[in-house]
TORKE-375021 format. One record per atom (N, C-alpha, C): residue number from 1; atom name; x, y, z. Coordinates in Angstrom, 3 decimals, padded with zeros to 6 digits. Atoms other than C-alpha are relative to their C-alpha. Layout:
> NUM, CA, X, Y, Z
...
# end
This chain:
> 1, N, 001.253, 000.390, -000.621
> 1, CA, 022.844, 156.727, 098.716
> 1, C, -000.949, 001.191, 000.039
> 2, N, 001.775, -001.683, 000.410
> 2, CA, 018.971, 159.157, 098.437
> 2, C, 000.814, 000.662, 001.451
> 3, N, -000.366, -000.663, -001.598
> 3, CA, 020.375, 159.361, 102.597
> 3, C, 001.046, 000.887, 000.155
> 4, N, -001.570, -000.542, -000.660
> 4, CA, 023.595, 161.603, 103.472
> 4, C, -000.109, 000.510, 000.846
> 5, N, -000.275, -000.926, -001.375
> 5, CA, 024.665, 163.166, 106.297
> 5, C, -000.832, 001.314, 000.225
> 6, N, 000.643, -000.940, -000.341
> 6, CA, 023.320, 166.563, 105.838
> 6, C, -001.722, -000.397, 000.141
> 7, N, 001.324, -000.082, -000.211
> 7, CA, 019.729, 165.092, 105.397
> 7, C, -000.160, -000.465, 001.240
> 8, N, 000.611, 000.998, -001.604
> 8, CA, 019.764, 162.831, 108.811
> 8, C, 000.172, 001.030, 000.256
> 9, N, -000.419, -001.113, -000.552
> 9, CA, 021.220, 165.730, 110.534
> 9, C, -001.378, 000.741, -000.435
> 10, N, 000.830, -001.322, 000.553
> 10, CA, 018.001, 167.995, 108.974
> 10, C, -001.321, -000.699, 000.273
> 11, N, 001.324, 001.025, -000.335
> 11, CA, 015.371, 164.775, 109.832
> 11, C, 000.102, 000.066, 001.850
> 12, N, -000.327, 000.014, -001.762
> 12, CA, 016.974, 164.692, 113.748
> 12, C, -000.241, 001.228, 000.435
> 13, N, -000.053, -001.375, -000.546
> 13, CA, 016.782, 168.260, 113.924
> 13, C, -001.336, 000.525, 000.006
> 14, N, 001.063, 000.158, -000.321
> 14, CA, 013.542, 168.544, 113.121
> 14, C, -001.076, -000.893, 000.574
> 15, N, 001.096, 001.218, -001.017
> 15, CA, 011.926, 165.418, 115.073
> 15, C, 000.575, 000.015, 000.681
> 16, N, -001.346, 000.346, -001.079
> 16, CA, 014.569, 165.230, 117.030
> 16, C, -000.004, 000.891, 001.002
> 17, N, 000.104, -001.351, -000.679
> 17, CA, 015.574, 166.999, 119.845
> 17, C, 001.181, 000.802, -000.580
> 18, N, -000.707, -000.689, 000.527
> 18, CA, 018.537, 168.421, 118.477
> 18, C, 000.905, -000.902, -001.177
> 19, N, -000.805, 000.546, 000.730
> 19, CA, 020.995, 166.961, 115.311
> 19, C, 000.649, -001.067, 000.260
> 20, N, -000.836, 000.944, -000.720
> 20, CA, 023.125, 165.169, 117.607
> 20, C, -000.822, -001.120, 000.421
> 21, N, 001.175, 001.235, -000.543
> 21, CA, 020.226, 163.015, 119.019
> 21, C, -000.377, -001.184, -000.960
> 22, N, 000.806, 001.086, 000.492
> 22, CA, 019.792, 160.195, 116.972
> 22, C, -000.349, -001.348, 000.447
> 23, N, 000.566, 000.943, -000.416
> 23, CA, 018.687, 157.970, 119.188
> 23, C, -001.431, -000.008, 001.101
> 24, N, 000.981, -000.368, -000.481
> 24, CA, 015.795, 159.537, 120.026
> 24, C, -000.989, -000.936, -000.578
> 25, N, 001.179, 001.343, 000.274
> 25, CA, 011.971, 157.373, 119.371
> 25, C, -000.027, 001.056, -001.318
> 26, N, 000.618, -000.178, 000.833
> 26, CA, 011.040, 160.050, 117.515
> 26, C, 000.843, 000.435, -001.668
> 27, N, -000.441, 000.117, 000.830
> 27, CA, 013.983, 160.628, 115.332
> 27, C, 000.273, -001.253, -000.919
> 28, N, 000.309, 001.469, 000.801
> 28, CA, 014.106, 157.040, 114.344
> 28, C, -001.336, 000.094, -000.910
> 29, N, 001.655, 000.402, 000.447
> 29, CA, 010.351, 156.939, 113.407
> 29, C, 000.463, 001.032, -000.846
> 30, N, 000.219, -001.127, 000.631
> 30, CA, 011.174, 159.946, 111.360
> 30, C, 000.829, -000.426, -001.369
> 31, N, -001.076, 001.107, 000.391
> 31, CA, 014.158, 158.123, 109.457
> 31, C, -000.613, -001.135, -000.619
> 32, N, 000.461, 001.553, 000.804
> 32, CA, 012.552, 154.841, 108.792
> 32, C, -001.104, 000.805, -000.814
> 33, N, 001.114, -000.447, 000.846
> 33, CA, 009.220, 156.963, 107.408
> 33, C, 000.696, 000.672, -001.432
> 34, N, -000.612, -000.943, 001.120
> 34, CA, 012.013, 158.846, 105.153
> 34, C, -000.053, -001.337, -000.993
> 35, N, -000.174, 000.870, 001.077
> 35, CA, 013.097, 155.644, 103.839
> 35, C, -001.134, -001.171, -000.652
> 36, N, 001.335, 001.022, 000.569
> 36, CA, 010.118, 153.615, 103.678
> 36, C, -001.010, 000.872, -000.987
> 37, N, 000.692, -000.818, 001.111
> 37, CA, 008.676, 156.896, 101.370
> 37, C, 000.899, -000.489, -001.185
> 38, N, -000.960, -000.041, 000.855
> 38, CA, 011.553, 156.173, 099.408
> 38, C, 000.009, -001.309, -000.711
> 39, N, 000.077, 001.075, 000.373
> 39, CA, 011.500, 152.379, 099.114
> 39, C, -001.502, -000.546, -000.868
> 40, N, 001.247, 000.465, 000.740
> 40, CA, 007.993, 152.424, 098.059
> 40, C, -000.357, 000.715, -001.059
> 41, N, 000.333, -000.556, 001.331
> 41, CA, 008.472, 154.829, 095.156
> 41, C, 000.988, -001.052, -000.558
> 42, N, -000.605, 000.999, 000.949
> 42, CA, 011.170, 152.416, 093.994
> 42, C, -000.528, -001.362, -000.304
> 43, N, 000.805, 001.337, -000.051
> 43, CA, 008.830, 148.959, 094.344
> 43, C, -000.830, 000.456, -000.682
> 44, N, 000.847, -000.360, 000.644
> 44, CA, 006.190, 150.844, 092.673
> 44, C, 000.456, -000.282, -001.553
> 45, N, -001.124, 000.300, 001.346
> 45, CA, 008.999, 151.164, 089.466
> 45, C, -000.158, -001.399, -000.368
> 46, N, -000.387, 001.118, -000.429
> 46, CA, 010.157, 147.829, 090.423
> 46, C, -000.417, -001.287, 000.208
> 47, N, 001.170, 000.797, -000.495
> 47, CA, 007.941, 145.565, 090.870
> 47, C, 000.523, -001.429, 000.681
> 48, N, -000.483, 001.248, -000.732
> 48, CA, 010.064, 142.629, 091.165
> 48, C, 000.788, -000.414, 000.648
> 49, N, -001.395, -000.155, -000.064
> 49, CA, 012.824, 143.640, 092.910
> 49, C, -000.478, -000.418, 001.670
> 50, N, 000.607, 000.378, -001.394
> 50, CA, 011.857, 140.961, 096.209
> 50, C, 000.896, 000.622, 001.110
> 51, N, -000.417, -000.369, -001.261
> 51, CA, 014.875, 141.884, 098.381
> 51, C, 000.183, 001.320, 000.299
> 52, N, 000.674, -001.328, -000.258
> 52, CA, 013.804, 145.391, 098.393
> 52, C, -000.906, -000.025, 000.684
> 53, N, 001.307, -000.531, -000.615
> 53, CA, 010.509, 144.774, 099.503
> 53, C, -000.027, -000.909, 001.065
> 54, N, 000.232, 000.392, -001.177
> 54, CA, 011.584, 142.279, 102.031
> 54, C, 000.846, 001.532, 000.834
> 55, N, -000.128, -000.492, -000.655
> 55, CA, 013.458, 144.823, 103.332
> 55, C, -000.702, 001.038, 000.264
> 56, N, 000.878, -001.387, -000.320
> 56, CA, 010.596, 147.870, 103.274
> 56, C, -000.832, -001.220, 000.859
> 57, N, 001.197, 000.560, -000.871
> 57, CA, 008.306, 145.161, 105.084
> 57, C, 001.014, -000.022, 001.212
> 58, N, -000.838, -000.045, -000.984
> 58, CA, 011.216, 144.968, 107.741
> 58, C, -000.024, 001.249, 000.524
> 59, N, -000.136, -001.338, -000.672
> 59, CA, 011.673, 148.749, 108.142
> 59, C, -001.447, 000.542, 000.434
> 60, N, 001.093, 000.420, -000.936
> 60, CA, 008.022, 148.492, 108.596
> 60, C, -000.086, -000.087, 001.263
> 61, N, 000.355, 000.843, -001.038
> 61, CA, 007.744, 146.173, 111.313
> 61, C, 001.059, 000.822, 001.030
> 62, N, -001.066, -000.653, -000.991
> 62, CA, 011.069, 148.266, 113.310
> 62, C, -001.050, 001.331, 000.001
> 63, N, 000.725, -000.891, -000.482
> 63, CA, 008.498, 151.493, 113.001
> 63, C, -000.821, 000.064, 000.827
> 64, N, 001.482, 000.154, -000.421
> 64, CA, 005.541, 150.150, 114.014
> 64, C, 000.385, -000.535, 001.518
> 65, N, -000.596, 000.217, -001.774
> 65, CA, 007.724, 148.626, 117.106
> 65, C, 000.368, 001.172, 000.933
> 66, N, -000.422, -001.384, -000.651
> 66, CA, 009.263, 151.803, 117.864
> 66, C, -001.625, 000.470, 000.184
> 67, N, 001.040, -000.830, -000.666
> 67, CA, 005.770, 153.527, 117.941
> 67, C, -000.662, -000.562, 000.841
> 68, N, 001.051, 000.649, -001.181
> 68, CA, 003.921, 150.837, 119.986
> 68, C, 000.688, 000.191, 001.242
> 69, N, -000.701, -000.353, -000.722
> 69, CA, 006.962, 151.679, 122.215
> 69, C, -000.182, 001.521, 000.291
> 70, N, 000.635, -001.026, 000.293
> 70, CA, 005.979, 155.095, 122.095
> 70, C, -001.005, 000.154, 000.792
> 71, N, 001.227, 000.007, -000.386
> 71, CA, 002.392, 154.518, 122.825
> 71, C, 000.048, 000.032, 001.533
> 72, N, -000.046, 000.037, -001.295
> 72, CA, 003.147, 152.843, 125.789
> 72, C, 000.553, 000.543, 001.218
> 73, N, -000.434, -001.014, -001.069
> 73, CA, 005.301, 155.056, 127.572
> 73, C, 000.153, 001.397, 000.278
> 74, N, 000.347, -001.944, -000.267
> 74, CA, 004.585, 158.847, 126.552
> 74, C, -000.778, -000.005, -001.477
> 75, N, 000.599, 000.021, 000.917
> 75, CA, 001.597, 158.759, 124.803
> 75, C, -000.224, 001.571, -000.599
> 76, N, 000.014, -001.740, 000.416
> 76, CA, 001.572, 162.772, 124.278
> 76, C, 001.355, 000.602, -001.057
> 77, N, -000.765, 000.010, 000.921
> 77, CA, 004.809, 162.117, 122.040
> 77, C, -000.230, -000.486, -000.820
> 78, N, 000.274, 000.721, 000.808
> 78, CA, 003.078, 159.491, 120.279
> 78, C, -000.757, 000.678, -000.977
> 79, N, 001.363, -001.003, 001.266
> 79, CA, -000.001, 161.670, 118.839
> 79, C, 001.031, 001.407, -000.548
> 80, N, -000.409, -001.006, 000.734
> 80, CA, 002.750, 164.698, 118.482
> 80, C, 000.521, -000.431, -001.348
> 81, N, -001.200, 000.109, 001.092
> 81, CA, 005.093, 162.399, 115.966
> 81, C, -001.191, -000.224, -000.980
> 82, N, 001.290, 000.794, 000.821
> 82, CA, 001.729, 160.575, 114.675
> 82, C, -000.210, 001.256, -001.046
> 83, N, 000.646, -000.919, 000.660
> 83, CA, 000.339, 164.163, 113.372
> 83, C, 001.088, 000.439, -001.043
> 84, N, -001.500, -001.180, 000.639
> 84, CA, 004.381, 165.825, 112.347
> 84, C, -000.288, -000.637, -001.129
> 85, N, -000.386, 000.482, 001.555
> 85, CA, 004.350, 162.878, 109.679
> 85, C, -001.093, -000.381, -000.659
> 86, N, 001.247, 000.126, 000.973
> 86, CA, 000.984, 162.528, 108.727
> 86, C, -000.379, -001.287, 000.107
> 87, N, -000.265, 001.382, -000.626
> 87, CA, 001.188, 158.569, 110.118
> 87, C, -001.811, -000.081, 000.401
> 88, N, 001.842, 000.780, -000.610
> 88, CA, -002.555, 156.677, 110.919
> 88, C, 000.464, -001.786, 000.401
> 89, N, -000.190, 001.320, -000.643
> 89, CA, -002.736, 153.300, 112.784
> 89, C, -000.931, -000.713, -000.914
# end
């Protein structure tokens, strides 16, 4: 898989609060943005490959939940992760 261990571990550590944390907001959001960079260079290839792109519209919709979750309860984490990954609403 593009994912292995050492990279989550190196995505949590830097969004994250530490490696071990992956169930942090912002290590998630950091995670799904890895793979949704990833899924949309392969659909680009790909063009017709649907249960790929149902699933990038899915990992979508779990980001965009996590950040509206985000928003609403520490919005001063929201604009830090917003800026780390380069992310616009």
């Amino acid at each position: 898989m593009y994912i292995n261990q050492e990279i989550k571990k190196d995505i949590f550590k830097t969004y994250g609060k530490s490696e071990a944390d992956t169930g942090s907001a912002e290590g998630q959001i950091a995670l799904f943005t890895t793979r949704i960079n990833h899924l949309t260079k392969h659909l680009k290839a790909n063009k017709k490959d649907k249960g790929t792109q149902r699933a990038l519209i899915n990992m979508v919709g779990k980001r965009r939940r996590l950040l509206d979750y985000l928003k609403e309860k520490e919005i001063n984490r929201y604009r830090e992760i917003i800026k780390k990954l380069n992310l616009r609403k």
